[in-house]
C-alpha positions in Angstrom: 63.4 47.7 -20.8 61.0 46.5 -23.3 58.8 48.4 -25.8 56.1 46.1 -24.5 53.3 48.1 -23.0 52.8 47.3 -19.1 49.3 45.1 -19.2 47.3 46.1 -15.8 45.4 42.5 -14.1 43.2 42.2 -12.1 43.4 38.8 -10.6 40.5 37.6 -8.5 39.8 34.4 -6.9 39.0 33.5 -2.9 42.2 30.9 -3.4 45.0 32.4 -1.6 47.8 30.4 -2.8 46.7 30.7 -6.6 46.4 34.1 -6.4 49.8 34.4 -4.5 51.5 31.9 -7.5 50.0 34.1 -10.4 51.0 37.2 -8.6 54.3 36.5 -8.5 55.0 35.1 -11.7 53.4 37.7 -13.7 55.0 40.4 -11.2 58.8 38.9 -12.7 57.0 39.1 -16.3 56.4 42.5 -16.1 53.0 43.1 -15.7 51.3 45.0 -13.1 48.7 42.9 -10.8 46.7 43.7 -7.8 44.9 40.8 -6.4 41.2 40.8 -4.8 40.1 37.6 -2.8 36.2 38.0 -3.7 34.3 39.9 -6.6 33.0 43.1 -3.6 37.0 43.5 -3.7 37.3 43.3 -6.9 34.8 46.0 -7.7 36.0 47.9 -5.1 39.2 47.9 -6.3 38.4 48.5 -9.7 36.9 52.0 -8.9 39.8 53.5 -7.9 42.4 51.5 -10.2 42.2 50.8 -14.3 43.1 47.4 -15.2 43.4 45.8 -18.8 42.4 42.4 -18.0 41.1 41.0 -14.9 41.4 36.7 -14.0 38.3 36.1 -12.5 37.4 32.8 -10.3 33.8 31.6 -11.3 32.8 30.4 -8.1 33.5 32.8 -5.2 31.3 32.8 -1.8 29.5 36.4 -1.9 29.6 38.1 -5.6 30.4 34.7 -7.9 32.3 35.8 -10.8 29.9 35.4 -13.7 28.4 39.0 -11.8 31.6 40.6 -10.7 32.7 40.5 -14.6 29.0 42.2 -15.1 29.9 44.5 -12.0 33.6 44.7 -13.5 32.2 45.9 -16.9 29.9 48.6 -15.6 32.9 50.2 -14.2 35.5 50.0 -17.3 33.6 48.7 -20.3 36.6 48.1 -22.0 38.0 45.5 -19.2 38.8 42.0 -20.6 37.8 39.3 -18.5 39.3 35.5 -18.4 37.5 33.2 -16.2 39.0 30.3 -14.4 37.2 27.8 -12.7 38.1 24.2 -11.1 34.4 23.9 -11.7 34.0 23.1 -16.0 30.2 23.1 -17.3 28.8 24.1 -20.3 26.4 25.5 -18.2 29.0 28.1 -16.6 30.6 28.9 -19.4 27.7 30.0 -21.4 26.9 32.0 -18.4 30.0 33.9 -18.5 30.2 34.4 -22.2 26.6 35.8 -21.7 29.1 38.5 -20.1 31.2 38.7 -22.5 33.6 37.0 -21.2 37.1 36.7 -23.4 37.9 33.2 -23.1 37.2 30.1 -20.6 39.9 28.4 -18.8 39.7 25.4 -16.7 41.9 24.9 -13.3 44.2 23.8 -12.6 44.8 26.7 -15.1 48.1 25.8 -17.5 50.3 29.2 -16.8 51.6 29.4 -20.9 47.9 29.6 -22.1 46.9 32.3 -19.0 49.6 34.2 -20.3 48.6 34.1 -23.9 45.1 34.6 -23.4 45.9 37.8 -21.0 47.9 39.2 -23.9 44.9 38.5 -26.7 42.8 39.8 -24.6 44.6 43.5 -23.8 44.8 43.6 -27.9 41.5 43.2 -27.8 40.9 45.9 -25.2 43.1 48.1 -27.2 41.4 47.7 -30.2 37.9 48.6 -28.9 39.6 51.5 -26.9 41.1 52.6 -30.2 38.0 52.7 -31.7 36.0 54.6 -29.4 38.7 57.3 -29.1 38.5 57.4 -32.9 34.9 58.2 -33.0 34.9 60.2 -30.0 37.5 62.5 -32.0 35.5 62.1 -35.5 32.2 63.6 -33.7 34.3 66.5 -31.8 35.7 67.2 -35.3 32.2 67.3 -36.7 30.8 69.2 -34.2 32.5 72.3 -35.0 32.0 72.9 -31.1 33.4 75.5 -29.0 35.5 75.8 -26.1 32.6 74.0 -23.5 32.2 71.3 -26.0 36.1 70.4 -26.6 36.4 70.4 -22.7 33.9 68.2 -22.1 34.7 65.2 -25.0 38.1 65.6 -23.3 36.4 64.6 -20.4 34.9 61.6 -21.9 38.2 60.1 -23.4 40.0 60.4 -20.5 37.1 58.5 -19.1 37.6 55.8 -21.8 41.6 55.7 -21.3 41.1 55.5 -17.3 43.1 58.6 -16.8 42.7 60.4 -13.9 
């Protein structure tokens, strides 16, 4: 056993046998994945489950991925997406960083840079996530609040950490 956090994906993409490839390799990695085959999975998925990073597909019949990353976001705004696509435009991938996206990677997606732009991204996710819970527990030090007030910004960062 590692120190190594587990990082939680997301992996999304209407391409069966990518997804199944990914899966498996970062399954013997150690990280945990759930794979969704269109974005309304995806967000479906995403409000019952946390998830670190999420692999999204650009272009997906239904929800294409440039709105399931906005969708994605709405749920856990801390969620780091990566977006693959077979389908490489400036275009597109000004579109998706218009959603913040983390990083751009074309297909057929090189596994070693996938696997090193997952892990930049969960540091990234930490590090916002860190900071929130840092000023979430400066203003409930502040506050001087009572009993109520405690609960409640509890409440909120087990919001921000995705615990249940």
């Amino acid at each position: 056993m590692t120190d190594q956090p587990t990082i939680r994906i997301l992996l999304v993409d209407d391409e069966e046998t990518l997804l199944e490839f990914l899966s498996k390799r970062l399954l013997k990695q150690g990280y945990t994945v759930k794979a969704a085959f269109s974005g309304e999975q995806a967000l479906s998925v995403a409000k019952d489950e946390h998830f670190d990073v999420a692999v999204v597909d650009l272009k997906m019949p239904g929800i294409d991925g440039v709105e399931t990353q906005k969708r994605l976001r709405q749920i856990q705004p801390f969620l780091q997406c990566i977006v693959l696509t077979g389908h490489g435009s400036i275009e597109t991938a000004l579109e998706s960083g218009q959603q913040e996206a983390f990083q751009y990677l074309l297909k057929p997606v090189d596994y070693d840079n996938l696997t090193v732009a997952i892990k930049k991204a969960y540091e990234k996710k930490m590090k916002l996530q860190n900071h929130k819970f840092k000023e979430q527990v400066e203003k409930l030090y502040a506050s001087g609040m009572g009993t109520h007030g405690i609960r409640k910004a509890i409440s909120e960062l087990r919001k921000i950490y995705g615990i249940e």
